[in-house]
Structure formats: structure tokens, C-alpha cells
N, C-alpha and C positions, 0 to 999 in steps of 0.2 A: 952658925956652924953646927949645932945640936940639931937643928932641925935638918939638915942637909945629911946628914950622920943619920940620922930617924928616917928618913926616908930613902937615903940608897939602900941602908941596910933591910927597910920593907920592901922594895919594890916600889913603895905608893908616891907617884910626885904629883903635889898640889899643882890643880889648873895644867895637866898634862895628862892624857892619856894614849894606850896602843890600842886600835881597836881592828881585828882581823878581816880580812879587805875592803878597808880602805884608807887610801893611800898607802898602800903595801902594806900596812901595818905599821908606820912607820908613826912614832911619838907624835903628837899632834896636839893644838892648844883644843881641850875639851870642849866639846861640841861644835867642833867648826873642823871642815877637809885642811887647816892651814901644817905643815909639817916644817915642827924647830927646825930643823936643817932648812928649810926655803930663808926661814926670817933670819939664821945667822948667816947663809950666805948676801942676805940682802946687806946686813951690819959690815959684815965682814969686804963687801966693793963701796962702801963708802954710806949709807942710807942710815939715818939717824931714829932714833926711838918716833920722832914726830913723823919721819917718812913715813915708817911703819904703818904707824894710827893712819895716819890719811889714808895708806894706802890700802888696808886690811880695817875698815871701820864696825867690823865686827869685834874686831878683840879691843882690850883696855891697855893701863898701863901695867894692869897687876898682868893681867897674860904676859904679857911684854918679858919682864920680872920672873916670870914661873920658866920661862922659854931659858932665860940666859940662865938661871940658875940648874937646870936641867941641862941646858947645853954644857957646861962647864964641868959638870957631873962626867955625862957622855961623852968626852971628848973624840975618842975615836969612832963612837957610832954614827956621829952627826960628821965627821970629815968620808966616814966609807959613804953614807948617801948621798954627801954633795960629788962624789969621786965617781955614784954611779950614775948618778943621774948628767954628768957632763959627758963620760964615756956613752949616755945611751942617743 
């Protein structure tokens, strides 16, 4: 909880970053095009942590972990990119 508290109040999340275009800029597992919002709506229709890894075998578990802790943060930012990205 401290730690989660430390970092919205920075700005800085562990194993996340925005980097400006690309992928809109949208939150992203550090060093890789993957955007939290793609891997919570992957969770969110049914796809389990192991789907993930299989499916994305660039990221770990800790990414995995940095995502859902970040998405949980973000809640409304990660439901407006899955909102835009289905209207687009």
C-alpha cells in the first residue's frame, strides 16, 4: 500500500512507462510497444496471467504485476483507452 501511495503521488510506476508517440503515449510495460489497457482487456474477456506470458513472451510475471497494479491505480484511464480503441 506505501509503495502504491509513493508512486501515484510521484508520478513514477515501477516496470511502466508513457513514452510520447508511441502507442499514443499510452502506459506501456517498459521497453516493449505492449499497452496496460491491451493486457487488462485481454484479463478482463477471460485470459489468465499464463495466457499472457505465452502470449506476450517478452514480458515476465513481475510486468504482469506492475500492469495490474498500475491498472488498478488508473482505473478510469485504462477503461477510456479500451472505450477508444473499440469505438475506433
Amino acid at each position: 500500500m506505501i509503495q502504491l501511495l509513493a508512486q501515484s503521488l510521484g508520478g513514477n510506476w515501477q516496470g511502466i512507462e508513457k513514452t510520447p508517440r508511441v502507442c499514443g503515449g499510452q502506459a506501456c510495460i517498459v521497453n516493449t510497444r505492449i499497452p496496460v489497457w491491451v493486457l487488462v482487456e485481454a484479463r478482463r474477456i477471460g485470459y489468465s496471467d499464463a495466457d499472457l506470458l505465452t502470449s506476450y513472451p517478452t514480458i515476465t510475471a513481475t510486468d504482469l504485476a506492475n500492469a495490474w497494479v498500475y491498472a488498478a491505480a488508473h482505473g478510469d484511464e485504462i477503461d477510456l483507452a479500451i472505450a477508444q480503441n473499440e469505438a475506433a
